[in-house]
One Martini backbone bead per residue (centre of mass of N, CA, C, O) as a GRO file, in nm:
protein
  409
    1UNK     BB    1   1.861  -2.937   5.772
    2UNK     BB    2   1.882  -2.606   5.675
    3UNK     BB    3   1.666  -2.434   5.533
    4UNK     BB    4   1.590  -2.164   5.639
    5UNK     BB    5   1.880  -2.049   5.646
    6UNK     BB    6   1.934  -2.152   5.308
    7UNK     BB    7   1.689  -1.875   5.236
    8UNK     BB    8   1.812  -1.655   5.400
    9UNK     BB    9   2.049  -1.629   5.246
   10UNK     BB   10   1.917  -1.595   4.957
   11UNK     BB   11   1.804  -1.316   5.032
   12UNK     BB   12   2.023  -1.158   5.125
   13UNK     BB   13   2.190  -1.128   4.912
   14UNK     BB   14   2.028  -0.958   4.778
   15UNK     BB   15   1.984  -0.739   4.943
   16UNK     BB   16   2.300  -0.662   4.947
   17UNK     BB   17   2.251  -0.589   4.619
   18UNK     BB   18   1.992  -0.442   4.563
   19UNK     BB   19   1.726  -0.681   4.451
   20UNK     BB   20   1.520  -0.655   4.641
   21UNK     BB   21   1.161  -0.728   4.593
   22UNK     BB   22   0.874  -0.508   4.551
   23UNK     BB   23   0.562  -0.453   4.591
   24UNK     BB   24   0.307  -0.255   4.460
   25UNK     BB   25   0.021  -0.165   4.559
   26UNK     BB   26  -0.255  -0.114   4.317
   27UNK     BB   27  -0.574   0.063   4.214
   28UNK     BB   28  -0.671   0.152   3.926
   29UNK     BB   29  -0.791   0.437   3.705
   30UNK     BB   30  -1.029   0.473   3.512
   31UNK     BB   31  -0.916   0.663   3.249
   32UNK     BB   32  -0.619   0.676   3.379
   33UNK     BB   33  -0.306   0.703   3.563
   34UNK     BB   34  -0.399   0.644   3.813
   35UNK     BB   35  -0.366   0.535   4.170
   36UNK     BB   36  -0.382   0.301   4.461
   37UNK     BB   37  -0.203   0.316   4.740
   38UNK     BB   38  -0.089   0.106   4.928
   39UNK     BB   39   0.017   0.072   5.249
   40UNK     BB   40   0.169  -0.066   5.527
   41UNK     BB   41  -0.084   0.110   5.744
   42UNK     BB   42  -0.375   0.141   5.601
   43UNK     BB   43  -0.323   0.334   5.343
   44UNK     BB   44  -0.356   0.546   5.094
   45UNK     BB   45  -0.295   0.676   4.797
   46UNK     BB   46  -0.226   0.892   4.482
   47UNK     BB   47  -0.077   0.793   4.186
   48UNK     BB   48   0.137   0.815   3.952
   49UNK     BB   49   0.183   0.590   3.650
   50UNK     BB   50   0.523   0.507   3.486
   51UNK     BB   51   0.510   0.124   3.448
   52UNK     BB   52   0.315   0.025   3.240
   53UNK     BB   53   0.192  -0.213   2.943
   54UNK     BB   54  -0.098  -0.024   2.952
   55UNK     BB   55  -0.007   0.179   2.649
   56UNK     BB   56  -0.287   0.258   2.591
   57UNK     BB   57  -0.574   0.212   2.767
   58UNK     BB   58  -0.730  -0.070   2.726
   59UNK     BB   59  -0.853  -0.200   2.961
   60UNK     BB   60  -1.096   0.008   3.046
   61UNK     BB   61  -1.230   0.066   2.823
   62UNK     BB   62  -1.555   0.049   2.673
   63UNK     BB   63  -1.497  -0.202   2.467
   64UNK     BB   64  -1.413  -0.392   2.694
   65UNK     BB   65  -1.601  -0.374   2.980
   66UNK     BB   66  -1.833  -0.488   2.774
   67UNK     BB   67  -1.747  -0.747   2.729
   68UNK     BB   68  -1.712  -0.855   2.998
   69UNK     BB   69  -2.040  -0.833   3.101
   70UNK     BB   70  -2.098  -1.013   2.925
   71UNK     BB   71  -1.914  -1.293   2.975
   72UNK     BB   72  -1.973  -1.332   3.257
   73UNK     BB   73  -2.229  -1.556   3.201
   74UNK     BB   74  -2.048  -1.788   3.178
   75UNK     BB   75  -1.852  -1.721   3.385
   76UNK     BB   76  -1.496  -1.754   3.550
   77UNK     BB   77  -1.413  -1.984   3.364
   78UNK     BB   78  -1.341  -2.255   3.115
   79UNK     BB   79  -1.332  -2.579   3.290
   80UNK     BB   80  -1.045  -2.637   3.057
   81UNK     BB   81  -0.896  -2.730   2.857
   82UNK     BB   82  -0.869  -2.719   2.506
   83UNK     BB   83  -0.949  -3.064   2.476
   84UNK     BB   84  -1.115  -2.990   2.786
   85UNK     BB   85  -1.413  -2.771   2.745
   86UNK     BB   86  -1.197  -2.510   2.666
   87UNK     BB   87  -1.339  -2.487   2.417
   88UNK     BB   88  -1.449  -2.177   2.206
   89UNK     BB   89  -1.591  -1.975   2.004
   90UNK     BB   90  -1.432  -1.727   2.129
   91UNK     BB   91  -1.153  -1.855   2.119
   92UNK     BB   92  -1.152  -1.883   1.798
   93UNK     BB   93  -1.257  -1.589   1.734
   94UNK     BB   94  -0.994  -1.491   1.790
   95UNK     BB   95  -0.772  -1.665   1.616
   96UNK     BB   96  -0.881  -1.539   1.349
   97UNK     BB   97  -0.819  -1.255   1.410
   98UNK     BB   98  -0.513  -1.259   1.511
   99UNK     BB   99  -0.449  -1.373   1.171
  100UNK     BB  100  -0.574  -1.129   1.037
  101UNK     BB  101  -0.367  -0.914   1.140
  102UNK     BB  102  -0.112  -1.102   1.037
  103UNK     BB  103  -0.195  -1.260   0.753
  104UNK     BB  104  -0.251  -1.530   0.864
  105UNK     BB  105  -0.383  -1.845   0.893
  106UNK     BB  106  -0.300  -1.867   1.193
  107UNK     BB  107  -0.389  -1.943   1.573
  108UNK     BB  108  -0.265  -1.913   1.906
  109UNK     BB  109  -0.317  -1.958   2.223
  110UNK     BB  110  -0.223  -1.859   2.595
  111UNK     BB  111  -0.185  -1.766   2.854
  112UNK     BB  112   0.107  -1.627   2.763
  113UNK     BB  113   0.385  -1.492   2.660
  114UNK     BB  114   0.586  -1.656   2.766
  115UNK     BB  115   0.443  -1.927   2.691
  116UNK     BB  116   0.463  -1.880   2.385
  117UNK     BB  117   0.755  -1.910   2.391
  118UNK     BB  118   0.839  -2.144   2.515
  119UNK     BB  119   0.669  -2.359   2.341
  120UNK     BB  120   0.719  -2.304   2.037
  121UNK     BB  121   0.989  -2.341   2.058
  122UNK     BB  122   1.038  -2.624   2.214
  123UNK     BB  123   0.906  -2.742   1.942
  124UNK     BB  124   1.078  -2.662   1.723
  125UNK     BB  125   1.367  -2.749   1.823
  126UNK     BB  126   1.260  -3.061   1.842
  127UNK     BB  127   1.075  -3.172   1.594
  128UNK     BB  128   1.313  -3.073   1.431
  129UNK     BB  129   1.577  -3.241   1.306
  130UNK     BB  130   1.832  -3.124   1.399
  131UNK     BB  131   1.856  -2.821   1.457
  132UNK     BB  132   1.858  -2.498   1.493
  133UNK     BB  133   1.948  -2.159   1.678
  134UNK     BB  134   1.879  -1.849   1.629
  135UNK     BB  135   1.976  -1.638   1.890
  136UNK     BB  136   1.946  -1.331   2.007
  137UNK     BB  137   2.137  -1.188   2.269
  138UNK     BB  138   1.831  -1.019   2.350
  139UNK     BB  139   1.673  -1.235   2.438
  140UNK     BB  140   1.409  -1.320   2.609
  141UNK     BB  141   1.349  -1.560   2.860
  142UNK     BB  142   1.167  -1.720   2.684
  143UNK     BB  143   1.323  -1.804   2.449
  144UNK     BB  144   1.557  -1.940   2.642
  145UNK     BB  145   1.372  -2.155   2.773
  146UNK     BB  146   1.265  -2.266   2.491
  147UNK     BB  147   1.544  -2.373   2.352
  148UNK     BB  148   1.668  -2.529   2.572
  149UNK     BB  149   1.459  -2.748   2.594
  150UNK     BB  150   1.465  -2.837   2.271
  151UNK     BB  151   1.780  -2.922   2.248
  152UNK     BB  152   1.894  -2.809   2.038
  153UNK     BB  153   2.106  -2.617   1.870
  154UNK     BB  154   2.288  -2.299   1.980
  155UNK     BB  155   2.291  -1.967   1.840
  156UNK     BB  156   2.464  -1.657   1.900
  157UNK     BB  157   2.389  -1.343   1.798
  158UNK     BB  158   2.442  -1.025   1.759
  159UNK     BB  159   2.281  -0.780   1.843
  160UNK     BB  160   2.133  -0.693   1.540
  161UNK     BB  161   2.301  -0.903   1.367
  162UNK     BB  162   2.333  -0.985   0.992
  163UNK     BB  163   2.661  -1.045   0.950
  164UNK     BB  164   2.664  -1.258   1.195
  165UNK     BB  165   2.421  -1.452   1.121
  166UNK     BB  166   2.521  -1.535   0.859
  167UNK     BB  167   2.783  -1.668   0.938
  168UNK     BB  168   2.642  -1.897   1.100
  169UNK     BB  169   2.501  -1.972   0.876
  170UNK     BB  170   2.742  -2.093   0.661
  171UNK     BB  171   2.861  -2.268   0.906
  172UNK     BB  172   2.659  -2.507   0.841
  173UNK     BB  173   2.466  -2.721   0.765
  174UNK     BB  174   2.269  -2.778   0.458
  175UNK     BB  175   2.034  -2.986   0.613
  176UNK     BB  176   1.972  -2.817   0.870
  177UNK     BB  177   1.742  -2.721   1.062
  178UNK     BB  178   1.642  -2.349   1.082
  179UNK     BB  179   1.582  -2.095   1.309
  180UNK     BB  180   1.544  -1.714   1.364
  181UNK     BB  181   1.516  -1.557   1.666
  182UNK     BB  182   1.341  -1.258   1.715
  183UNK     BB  183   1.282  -0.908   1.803
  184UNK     BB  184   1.158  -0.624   1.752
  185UNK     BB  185   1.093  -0.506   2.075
  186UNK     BB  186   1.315  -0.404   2.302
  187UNK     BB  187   1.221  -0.358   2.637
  188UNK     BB  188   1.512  -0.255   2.764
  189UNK     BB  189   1.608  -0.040   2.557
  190UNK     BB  190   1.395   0.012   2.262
  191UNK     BB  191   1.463  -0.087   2.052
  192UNK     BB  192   1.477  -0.215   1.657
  193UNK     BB  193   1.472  -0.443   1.451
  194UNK     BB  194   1.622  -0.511   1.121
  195UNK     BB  195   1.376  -0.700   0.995
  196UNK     BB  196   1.464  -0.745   0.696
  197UNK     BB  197   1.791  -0.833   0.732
  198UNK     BB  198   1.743  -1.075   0.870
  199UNK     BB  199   1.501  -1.190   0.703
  200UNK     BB  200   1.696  -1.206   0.456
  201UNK     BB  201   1.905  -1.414   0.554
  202UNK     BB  202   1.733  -1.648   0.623
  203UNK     BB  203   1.632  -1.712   0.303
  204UNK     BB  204   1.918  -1.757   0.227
  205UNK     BB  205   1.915  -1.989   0.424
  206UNK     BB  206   1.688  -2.163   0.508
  207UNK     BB  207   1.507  -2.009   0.743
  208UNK     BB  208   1.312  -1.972   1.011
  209UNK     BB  209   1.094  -1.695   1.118
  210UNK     BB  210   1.096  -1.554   1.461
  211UNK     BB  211   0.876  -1.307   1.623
  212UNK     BB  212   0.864  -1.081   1.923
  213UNK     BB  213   0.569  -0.864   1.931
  214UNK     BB  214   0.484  -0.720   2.242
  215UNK     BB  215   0.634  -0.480   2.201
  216UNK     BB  216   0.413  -0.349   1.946
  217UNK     BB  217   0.142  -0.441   1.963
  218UNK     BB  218  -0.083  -0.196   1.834
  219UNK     BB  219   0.136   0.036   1.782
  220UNK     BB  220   0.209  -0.064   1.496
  221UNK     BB  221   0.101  -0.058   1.210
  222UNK     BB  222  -0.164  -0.165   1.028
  223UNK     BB  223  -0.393  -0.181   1.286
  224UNK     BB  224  -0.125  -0.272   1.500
  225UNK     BB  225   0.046  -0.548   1.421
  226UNK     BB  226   0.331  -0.423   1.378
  227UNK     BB  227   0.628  -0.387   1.256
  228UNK     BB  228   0.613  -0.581   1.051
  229UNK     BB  229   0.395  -0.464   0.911
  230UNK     BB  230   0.518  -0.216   0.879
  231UNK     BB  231   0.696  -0.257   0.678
  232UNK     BB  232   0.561  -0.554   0.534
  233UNK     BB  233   0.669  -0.850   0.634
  234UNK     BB  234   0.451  -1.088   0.650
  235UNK     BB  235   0.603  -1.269   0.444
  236UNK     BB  236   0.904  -1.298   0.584
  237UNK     BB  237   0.722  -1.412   0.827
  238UNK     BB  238   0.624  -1.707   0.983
  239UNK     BB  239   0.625  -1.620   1.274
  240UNK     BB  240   0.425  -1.455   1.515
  241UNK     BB  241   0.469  -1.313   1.875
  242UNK     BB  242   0.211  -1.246   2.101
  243UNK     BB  243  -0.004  -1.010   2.342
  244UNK     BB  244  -0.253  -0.947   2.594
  245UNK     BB  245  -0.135  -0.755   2.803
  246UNK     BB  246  -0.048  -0.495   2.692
  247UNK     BB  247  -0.182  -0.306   2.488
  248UNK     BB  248  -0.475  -0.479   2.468
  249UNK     BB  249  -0.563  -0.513   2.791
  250UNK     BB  250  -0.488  -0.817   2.894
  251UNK     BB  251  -0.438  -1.107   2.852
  252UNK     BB  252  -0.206  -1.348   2.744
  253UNK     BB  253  -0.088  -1.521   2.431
  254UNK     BB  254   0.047  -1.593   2.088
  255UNK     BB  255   0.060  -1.752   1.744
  256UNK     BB  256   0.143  -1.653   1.414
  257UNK     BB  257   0.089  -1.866   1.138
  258UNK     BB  258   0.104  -2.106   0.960
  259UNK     BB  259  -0.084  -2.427   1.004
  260UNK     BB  260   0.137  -2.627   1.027
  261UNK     BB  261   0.299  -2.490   1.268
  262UNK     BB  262   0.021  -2.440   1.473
  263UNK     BB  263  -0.055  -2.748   1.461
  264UNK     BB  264   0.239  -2.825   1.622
  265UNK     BB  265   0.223  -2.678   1.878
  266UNK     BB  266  -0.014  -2.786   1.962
  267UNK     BB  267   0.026  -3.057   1.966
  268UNK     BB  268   0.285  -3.072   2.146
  269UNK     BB  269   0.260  -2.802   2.357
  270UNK     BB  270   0.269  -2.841   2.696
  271UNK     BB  271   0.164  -2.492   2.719
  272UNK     BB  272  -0.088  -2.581   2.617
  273UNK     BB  273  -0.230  -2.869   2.709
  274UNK     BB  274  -0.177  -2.852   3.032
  275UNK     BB  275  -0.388  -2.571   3.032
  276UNK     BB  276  -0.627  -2.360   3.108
  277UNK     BB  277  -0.757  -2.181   2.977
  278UNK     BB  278  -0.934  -1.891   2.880
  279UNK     BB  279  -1.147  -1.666   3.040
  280UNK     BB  280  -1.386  -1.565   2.868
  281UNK     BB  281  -1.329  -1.243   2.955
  282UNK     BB  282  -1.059  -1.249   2.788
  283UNK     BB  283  -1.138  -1.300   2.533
  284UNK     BB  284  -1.335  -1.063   2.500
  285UNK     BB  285  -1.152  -0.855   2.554
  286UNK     BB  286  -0.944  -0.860   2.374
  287UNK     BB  287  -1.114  -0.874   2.103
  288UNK     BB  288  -1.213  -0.587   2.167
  289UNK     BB  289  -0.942  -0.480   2.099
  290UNK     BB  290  -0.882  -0.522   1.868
  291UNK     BB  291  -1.079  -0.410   1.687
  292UNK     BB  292  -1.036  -0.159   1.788
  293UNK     BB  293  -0.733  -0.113   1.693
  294UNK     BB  294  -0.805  -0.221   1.380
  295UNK     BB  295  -0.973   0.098   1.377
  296UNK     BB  296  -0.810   0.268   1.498
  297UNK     BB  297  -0.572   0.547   1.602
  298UNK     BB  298  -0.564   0.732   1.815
  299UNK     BB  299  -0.406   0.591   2.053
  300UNK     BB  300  -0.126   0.596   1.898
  301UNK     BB  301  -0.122   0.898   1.858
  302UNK     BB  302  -0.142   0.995   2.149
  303UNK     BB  303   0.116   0.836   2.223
  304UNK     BB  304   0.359   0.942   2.045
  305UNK     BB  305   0.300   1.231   2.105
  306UNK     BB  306   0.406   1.189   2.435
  307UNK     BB  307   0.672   1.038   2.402
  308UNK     BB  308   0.806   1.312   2.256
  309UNK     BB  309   0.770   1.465   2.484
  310UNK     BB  310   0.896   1.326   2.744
  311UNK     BB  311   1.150   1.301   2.616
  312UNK     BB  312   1.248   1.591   2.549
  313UNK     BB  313   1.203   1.687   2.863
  314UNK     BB  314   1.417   1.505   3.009
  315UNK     BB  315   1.670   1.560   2.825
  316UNK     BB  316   1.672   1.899   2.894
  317UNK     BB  317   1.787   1.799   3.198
  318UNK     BB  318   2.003   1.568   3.165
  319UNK     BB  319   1.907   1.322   3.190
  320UNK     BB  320   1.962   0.947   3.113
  321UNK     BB  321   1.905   0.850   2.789
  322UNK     BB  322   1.786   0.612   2.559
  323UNK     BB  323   1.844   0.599   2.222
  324UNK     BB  324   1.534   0.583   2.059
  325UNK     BB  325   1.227   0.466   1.842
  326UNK     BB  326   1.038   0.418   2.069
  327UNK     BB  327   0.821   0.378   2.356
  328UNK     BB  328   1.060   0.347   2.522
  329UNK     BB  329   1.207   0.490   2.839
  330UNK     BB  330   1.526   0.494   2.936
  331UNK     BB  331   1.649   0.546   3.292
  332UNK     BB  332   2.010   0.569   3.350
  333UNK     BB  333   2.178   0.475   3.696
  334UNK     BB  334   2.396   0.198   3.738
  335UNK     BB  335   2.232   0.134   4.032
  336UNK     BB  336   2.032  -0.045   4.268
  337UNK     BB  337   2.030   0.133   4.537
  338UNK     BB  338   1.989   0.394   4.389
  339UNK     BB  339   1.751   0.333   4.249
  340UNK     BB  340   1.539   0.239   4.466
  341UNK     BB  341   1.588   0.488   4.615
  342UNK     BB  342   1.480   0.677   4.361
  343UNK     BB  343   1.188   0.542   4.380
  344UNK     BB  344   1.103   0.603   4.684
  345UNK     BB  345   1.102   0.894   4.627
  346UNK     BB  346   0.902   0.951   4.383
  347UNK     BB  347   0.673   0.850   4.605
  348UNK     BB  348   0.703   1.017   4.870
  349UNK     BB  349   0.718   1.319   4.711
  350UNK     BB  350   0.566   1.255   4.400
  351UNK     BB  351   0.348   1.032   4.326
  352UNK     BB  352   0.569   0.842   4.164
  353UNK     BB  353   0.551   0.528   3.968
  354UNK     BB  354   0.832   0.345   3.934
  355UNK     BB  355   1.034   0.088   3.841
  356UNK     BB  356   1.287  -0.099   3.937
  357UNK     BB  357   1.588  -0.209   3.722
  358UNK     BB  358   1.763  -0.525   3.715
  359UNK     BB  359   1.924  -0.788   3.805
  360UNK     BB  360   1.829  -1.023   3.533
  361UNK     BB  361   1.698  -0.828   3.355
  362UNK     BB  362   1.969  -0.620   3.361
  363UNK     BB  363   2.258  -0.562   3.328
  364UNK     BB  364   2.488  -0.476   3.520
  365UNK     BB  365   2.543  -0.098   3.543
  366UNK     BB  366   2.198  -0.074   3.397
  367UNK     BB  367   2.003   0.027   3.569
  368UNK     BB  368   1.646   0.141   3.591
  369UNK     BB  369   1.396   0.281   3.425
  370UNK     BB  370   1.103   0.233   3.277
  371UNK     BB  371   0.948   0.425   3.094
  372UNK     BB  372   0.567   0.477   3.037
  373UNK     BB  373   0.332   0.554   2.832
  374UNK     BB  374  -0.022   0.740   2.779
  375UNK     BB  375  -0.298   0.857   2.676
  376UNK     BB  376  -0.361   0.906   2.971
  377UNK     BB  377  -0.158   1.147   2.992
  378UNK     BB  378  -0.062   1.432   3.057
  379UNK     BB  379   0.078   1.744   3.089
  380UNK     BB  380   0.053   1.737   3.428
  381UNK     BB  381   0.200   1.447   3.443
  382UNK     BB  382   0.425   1.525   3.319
  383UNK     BB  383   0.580   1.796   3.456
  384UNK     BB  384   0.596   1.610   3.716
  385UNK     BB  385   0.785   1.413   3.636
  386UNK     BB  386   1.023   1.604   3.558
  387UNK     BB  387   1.033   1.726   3.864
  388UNK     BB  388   1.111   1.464   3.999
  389UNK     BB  389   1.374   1.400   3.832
  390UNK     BB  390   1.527   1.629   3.921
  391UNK     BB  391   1.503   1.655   4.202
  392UNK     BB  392   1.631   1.402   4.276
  393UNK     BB  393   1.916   1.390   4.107
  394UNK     BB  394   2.013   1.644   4.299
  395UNK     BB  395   1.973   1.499   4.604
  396UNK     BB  396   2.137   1.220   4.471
  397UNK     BB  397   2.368   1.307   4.281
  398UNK     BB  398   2.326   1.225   4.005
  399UNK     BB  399   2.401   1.117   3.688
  400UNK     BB  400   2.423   1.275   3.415
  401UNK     BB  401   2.455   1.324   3.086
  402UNK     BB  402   2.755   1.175   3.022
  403UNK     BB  403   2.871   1.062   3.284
  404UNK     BB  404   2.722   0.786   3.189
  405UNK     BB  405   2.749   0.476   3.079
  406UNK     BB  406   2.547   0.320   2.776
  407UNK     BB  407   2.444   0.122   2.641
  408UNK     BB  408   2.402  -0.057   2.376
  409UNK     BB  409   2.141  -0.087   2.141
   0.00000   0.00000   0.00000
């Protein structure tokens, strides 16, 4: 069997479609938006970055690398999964941060986000017997693998809609455990889910509600603790599953909910149990940023405040962006080949660094950039990003707003 062969050409495939993915090397600059990015020839240049997802700029502030350099004394590494050596009272003592941010009873740690939605519905969906799973058609990949995993029955209902919700839950049987999954904001179009109105629909039938809000936590509702918070819906919302890689500045992800239920994914939960825990400097390090955070308003408020800025000045050029509520600007162009090619010009004539991004993270046909803004951007460096897309957009022909068909958020 030729295996190398039959390696090259799903390679190749890719490449043919224009989906085959390089990464930037890049060294941040800390305190601000800039990177060195490494070339391929063994130089270096500086290049500002606009696709971070360190949405605060807290990785490096000053209160995150001071808990840093104290946990160093611990280690490099945990030494252990949770069960075999591997809890510390900083696990211990991030989880019931994370839990009163939340308003909730407990909290569990996990490596990751991914891992935290994989594990959390994968123990709902098996566990209570005979389970239903309702989850919105736009719910990210960790969530779909692990409703999958669980095996239970799931139930797709159409993105945003409580009452298509509704119509499937009434028509389930009223006896079946029953889960209704979705995420607050979704990462890839900006949108923010009714979270109101999906959770009065479950509660209405009798249904756990699972949310997951990576792309949320810290920048907004009080505290920091994300859109549920924001509406008030603590009291509505049973399981929320969050990051700490994202806004908070460090690595996990984790899930804050009832104690019977998070009692439950930890039993249970092979995603917790079989994985070596968070290295005592992440877990220092979060900590530290919860707590700036959920004391802070400054950086939420210079965030939103630069988002609303640069998305402005974006659409006044005619770029074509998905309109949202959040802080994500999606800039859609529509073919993976140009989006490339347009992320390539960018990097190469203005040191500006955008990741594209296509299928199967967005469906074909709505290829895009997703712009990301941070405390840490100037005015000079919107500036520059707006003449970077103009430039390129005129250079490479691309289409204006209104020209090309935009995806329903």
């Amino acid at each position: 069997m030729d295996y190398a062969g039959l390696v090259d050409e799903a390679l190749a495939r890719l490449k043919a479609e224009g989906r085959y993915r390089t990464f930037a090397e890049i060294e941040r600059v800390p305190g601000t938006a800039l990177a060195l990015l490494s070339d391929p020839d063994g130089t270096t240049r500086t290049v500002t970055v606009w696709c971070s997802n360190d949405y605060l700029g807290m990785a490096a502030s000053p209160a995150v690398t001071e808990a840093v350099a104290e946990a160093a004394a611990y280690g490099a590494g945990s030494g252990g999964t949770r069960n075999i050596s591997g809890t510390t009272a900083m696990h211990v003592a991030l989880e019931r941060e994370l839990a009163a941010w939340h308003r909730k009873d407990a909290a569990l740690l996990f490596s990751s986000g991914w891992v935290a939605n994989f594990t959390a519905l994968a123990v709902l969906g098996s566990a209570l017997p005979d389970c239903v799973v309702f989850s919105d058609a736009a719910n990210h990949n960790s969530m779909i693998e692990g409703i999958r995993r669980s095996g239970a029955t799931v139930r797709v209902f159409q993105h945003n809609d409580a009452d298509h919700l509704e119509s499937l839950l009434r028509a389930e049987e009223a006896h079946r455990p029953r889960v209704v999954a979705f995420e607050s904001v979704y990462s890839m179009d900006g949108d923010i889910a009714p979270i109101a109105d999906l959770a009065d629909v479950a509660r209405r039938h009798d249904a756990l509600t699972y949310v997951d809000e990576v792309h949320a936590v810290g920048m907004y509702g009080p505290e920091g603790a994300g859109i549920v918070a924001r509406e008030g819906l603590e009291s509505e919302i049973d399981i929320v599953q969050g990051t700490l890689g994202k806004a908070v500045g460090a690595m996990g992800g984790y899930i804050a909910g009832p104690a019977r239920l998070v009692d439950l994914v930890r039993s249970y939960g092979a995603g917790f149990i079989f994985t070596t825990s968070l290295a005592p400097v992440v877990v220092a390090a979060a900590r530290a940023s919860v707590r700036h955070l959920r004391a802070s308003d400054a950086e939420r408020s210079a965030l939103h405040a630069r988002v609303a800025s640069v998305r402005a000045a974006i659409e006044a050029e005619g770029i074509p962006t998905l309109p949202t509520d959040s802080h994500l600007i999606p800039v859609i162009l529509g073919d993976p080949v140009r989006c490339r090619e347009a992320a390539r010009m960018l990097l190469d004539r203005h040191a500006i660094y955008v990741q594209p991004i296509d299928y199967p993270t967005v469906p074909r046909g709505t290829e895009r950039f997703r712009i990301t803004t941070s405390p840490l951007h100037t005015d000079a460096d919107e500036q520059a990003l707006v003449q970077g897309l103009v430039d390129v957009w005129e250079r490479l022909e691309l289409p204006r707003a209104g020209e090309i068909p935009l995806p329903i958020a």
